[in-house]
N, C-alpha and C positions, 0 to 999 in steps of 0.2 A: 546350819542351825545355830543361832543366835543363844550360849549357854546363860542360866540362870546365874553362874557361878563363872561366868570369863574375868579372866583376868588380865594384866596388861603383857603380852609378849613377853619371854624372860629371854630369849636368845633368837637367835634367826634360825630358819629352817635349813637343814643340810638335804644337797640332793640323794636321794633314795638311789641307794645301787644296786639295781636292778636290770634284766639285760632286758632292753628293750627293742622292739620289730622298730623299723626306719619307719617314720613317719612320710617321709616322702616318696617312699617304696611301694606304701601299699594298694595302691593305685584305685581304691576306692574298694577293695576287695572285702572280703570279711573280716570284720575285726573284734572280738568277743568283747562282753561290756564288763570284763574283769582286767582285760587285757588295755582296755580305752581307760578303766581306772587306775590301773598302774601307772600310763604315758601321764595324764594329767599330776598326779601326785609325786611325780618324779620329777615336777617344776619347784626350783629353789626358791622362785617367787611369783608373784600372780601373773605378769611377765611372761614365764615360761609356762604355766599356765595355760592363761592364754593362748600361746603358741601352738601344746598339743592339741587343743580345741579346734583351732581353727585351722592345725594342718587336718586335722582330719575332714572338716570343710570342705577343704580346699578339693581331699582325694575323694571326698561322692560328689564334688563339681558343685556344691552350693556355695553361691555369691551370700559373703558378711561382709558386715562394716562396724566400723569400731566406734562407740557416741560417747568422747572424753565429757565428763562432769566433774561439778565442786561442787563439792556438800557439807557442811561446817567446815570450812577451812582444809579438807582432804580433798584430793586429786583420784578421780577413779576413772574407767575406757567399760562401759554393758559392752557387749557381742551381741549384735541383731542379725538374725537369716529371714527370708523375704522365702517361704515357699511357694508362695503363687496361691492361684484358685480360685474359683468363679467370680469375674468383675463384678464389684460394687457388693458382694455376698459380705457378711459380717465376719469380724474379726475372731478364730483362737489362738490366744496368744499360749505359748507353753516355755517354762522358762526354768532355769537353777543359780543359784550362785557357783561361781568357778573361785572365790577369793578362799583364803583361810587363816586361821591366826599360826602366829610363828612359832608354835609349840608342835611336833609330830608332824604329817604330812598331810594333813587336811583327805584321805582316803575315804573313809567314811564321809567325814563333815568337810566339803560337799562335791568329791571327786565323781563319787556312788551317784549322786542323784545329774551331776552334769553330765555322768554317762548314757544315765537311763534318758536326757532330753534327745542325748546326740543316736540312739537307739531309734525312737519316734521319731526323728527325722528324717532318718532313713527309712522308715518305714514309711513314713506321710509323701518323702518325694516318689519313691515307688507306685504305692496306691494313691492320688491324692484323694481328700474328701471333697465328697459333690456340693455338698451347701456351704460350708465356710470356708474364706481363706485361711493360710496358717500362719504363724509369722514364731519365730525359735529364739530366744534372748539368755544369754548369762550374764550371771551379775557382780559386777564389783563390790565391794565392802560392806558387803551384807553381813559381816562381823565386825563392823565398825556400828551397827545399830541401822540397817538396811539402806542402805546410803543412796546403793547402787538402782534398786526398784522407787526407791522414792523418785531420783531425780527423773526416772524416765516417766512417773505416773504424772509428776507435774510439771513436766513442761510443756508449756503454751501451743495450744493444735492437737495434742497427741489425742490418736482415736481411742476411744473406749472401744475392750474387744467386748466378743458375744461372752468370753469366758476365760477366764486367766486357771494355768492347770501349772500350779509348782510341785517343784521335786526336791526334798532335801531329808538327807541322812536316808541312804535306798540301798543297806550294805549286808543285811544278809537277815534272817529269819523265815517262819510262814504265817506273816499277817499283813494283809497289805492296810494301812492304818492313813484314813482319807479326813480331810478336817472339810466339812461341809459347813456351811452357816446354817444349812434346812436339812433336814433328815430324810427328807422321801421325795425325792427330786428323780426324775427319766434316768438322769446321769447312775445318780446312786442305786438306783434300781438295777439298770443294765449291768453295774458293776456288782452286786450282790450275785446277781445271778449267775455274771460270769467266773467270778468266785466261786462259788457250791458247787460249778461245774466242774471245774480245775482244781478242789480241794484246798482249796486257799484260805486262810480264815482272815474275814474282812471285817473292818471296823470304824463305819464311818463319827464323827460328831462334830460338833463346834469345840469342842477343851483337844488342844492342840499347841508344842509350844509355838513360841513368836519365831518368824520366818519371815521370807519376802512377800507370803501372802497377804500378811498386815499392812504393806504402803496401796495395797490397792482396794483391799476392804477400808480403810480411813478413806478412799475417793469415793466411796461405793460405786464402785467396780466391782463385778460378780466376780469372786476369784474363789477356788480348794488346793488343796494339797495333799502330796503323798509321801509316807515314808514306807519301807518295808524292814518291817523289823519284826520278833517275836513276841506274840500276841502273849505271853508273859508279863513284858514291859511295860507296855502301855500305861496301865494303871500305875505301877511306880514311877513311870516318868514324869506322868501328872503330878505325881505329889510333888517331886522334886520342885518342879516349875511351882509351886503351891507354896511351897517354901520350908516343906515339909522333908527328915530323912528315915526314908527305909530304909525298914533291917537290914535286907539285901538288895543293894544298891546295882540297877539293872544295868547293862553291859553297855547300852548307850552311852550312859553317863560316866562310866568309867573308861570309855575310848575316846572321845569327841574332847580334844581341848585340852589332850595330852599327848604323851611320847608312842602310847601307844596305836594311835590316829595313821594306823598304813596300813598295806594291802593284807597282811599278813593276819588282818582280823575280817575279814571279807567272810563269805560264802555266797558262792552263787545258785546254789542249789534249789531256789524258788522263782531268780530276780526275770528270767524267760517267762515263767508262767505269770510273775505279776505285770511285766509288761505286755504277754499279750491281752490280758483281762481290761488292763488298761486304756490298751488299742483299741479292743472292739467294743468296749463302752463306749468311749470317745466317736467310737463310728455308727453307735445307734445314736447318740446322742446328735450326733449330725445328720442322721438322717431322718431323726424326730423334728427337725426343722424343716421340713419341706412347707 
């Protein structure tokens, strides 16, 4: 997530000493999506990063590829995964940033939501969907002012998907907080519902901060977004982004883009239930497409 108040780097990030399961061990097995946020946040730089991402790739056997760009004079590598799925069927693309700024571990801001993508792709290679293909992207310096989604939305050929579904800042509360352009959409529907089923308190709209969502709504490209965070928040985060300061300054804003940005502010205690709610919108939503 793209802070309203970033600042420039003050020091490099130190690796997180934490014990970590072997990446090349886990042979595709189960791997909790607190545990996938750790490995990634335990990278001293996008680099390593990267690494934990894409070893975990490697162990549930999905083929990536790495698409090095430049974009104002910076050097960035997106992560593309290719799930498959009915020839010539239209594209959903689902996507996170893996980069972060050099203050804290980037855990929250945006280990949490590249976990929750690598989560759905494990689920999506398992079940696939029957109407669209899927295609799984993370992104590069998406804290440099979304560097890494611009370059892949404009360059020359690239397909427009059916639906672009971002993840960023997915680190712990009970509201799953969805940024639609339309308000009453099959998507949003299905997710309401599967919400009030699961207890979840949902909250779709267009006031959302700046994210990777925005290089693809500038193409108009249909894209949303998700964070899970406490339905407290929300509204003071808007302010923030507004430009305005609450009294009490909600816990987003005081993790993301500082030292306190590691695992150690986590909760997982909803992030199951808002990813399956997410799955199975996503799979009504696909099968509203027949």
């Amino acid at each position: 997530m793209t802070s309203r108040t970033s600042r420039r780097p003050l020091w490099a990030g130190l690796l997180l000493l934490i014990a970590l399961p072997s990446l090349a061990a886990d042979g595709g097995g189960v791997v909790s999506w607190k545990d996938q946020v750790a490995r990634i946040s335990a990278g001293a730089d996008t680099g390593a990063r990267g690494q934990a991402i894409t070893g975990r790739l490697d162990a549930l056997g999905l083929a990536w590829r790495g698409e090095d760009f430049e974009q104002k004079e910076k050097q960035g590598r997106n992560l593309l995964v290719d799930l498959g799925g009915p020839e010539g069927a239209p594209l959903l693309l689902i996507g996170a940033h893996y980069d972060r700024v050099a203050v804290g571990h980037g855990a929250t801001d945006n280990a949490s939501g590249s976990a929750a993508v690598l989560e759905l792709a494990e689920r999506l290679k398992a079940r696939p969907l029957s109407h669209h293909r899927v295609q799984i992207a993370f992104w590069d310096l998406e804290e440099a002012g979304l560097l890494g989604s611009h370059a892949y939305v404009t360059t020359p050929g690239r397909e427009k998907p059916a639906l672009y579904v971002n993840f960023d800042v997915f680190g712990w509360g009970d509201t799953l907080w969805m940024m639609s352009p339309q308000a009453d959409t099959p998507l949003v529907g299905a997710l309401r519902k599967g919400s009030e089923t699961r207890g979840l308190g949902f909250q779709p709209g267009e006031h959302y901060p700046p994210t990777d969502h925005l290089a693809f709504l500038k193409q108009e490209w249909p894209a949303v977004s998700f964070s899970l965070v406490g339905g407290g928040e929300i509204d003071p985060i808007l302010a923030v982004f507004s430009g305005k300061s609450p009294e009490n300054p909600p816990k987003v804003m005081q993790v993301i883009h500082s030292p306190r940005d590691t695992v150690a502010e986590l909760d997982d205690g909803r992030v199951d239930d808002a990813l399956d709610v997410i799955e199975q919108g996503l799979r009504d939503w696909d099968a509203g497409a027949r």
